[in-house]
C-alpha positions in Angstrom: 20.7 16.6 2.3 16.8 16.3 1.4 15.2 13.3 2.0 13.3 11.1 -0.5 12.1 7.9 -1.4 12.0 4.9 -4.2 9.0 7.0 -5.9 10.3 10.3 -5.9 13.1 8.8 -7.5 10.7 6.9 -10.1 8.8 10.3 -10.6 11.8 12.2 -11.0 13.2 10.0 -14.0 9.9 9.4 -15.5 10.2 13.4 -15.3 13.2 13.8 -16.8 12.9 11.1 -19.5 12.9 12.9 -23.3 13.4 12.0 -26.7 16.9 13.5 -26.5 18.0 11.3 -23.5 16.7 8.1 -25.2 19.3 5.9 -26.9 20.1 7.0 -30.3 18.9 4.0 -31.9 15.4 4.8 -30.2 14.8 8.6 -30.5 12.9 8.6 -33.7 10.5 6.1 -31.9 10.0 8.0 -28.4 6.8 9.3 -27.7 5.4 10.8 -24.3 3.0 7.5 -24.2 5.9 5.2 -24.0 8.8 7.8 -21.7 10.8 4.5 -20.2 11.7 3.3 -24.4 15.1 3.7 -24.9 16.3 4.6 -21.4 16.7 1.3 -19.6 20.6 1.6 -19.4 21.1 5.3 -17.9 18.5 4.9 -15.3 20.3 1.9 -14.4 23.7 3.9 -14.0 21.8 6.7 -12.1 20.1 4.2 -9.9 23.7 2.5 -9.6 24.7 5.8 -8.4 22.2 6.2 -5.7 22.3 2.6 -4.4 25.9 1.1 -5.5 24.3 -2.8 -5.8 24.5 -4.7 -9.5 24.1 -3.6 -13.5 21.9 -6.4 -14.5 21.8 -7.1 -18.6 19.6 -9.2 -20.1 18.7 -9.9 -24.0 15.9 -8.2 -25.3 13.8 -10.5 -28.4 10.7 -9.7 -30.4 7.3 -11.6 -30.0 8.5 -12.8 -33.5 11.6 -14.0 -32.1 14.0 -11.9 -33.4 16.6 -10.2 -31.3 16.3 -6.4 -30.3 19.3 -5.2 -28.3 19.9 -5.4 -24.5 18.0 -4.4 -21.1 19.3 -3.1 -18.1 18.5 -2.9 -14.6 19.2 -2.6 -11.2 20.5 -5.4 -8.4 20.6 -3.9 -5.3 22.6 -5.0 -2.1 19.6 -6.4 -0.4 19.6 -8.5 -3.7 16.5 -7.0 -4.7 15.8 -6.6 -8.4 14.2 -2.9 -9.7 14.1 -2.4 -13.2 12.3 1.2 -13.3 11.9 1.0 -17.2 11.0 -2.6 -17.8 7.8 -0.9 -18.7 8.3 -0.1 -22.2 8.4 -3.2 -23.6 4.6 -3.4 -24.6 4.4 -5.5 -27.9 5.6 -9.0 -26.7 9.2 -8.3 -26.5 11.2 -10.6 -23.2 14.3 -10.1 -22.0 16.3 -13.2 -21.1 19.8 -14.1 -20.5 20.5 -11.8 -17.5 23.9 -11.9 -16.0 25.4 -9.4 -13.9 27.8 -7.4 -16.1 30.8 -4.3 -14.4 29.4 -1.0 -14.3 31.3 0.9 -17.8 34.5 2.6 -16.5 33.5 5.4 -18.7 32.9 8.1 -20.6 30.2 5.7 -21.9 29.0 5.4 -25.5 25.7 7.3 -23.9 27.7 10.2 -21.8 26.1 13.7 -23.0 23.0 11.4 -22.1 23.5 9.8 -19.1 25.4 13.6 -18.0 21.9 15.4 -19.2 19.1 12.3 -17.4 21.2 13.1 -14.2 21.2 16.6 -14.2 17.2 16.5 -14.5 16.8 14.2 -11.9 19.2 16.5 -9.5 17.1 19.3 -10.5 14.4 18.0 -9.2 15.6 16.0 -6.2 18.6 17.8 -4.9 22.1 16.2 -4.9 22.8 13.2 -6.0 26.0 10.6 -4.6 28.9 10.5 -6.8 29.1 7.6 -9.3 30.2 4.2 -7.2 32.8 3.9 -10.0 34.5 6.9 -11.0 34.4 7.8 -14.6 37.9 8.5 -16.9 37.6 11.4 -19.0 38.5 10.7 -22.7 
């Protein structure tokens, strides 16, 4: 197995990050400027993947206060927070309300997604562990 660190992992999902591996809700709004929008909760998964640890999900409000959806990131065993897309909130939005939440048993809502960001990031870091949960196929 090749060996690699916390930023070729970060350069390999910035890599891989498209319009058509953002959440559906967000593809008309990607741009190249902004890569981490829309992707918070399949890097988390492939970062679960890599590290096992905790799915952290917190709320996600406007600077207006209104309410936006949900953020996701990474607890990992040390107990060390990394949230590799926290990034794209550039206009004011917080996130608040985290809690630790079960990593989906799968297929997940975002599947051909989550399937396509981790076949980029294999592609350009080798193999990657299996899930720590095993998926159910539909």
């Amino acid at each position: 197995m090749t060996t690699w660190n916390l930023l070729d992992l970060d350069e390999a999902l910035r890599a891989s990050w498209a319009a058509d591996t953002a959440s559906p809700d967000d593809q008309e709004n990607w741009q190249p400027e902004n890569p981490a929008w829309g992707h918070c909760d399949i890097t988390a998964l492939v970062v679960h993947d890599i590290f096992g640890g905790a799915l952290v999900v917190g709320e996600v409000y406007l600077a207006d206060g209104g309410r936006r959806g949900y953020h996701w990131w990474n607890r990992l065993p040390s107990g060390a927070e990394l949230d590799l897309t926290r990034e794209q909130f550039r206009d004011g939005q917080t996130v608040t309300a985290a809690r630790v939440v079960e990593r989906p048993p799968g297929p997940l809502r975002r599947w051909d997604e989550y399937l396509l960001l981790r076949k980029r990031v294999i592609g350009r870091l080798g193999a990657l562990p299996e899930p720590t949960v095993p998926f159910r196929s539909c």
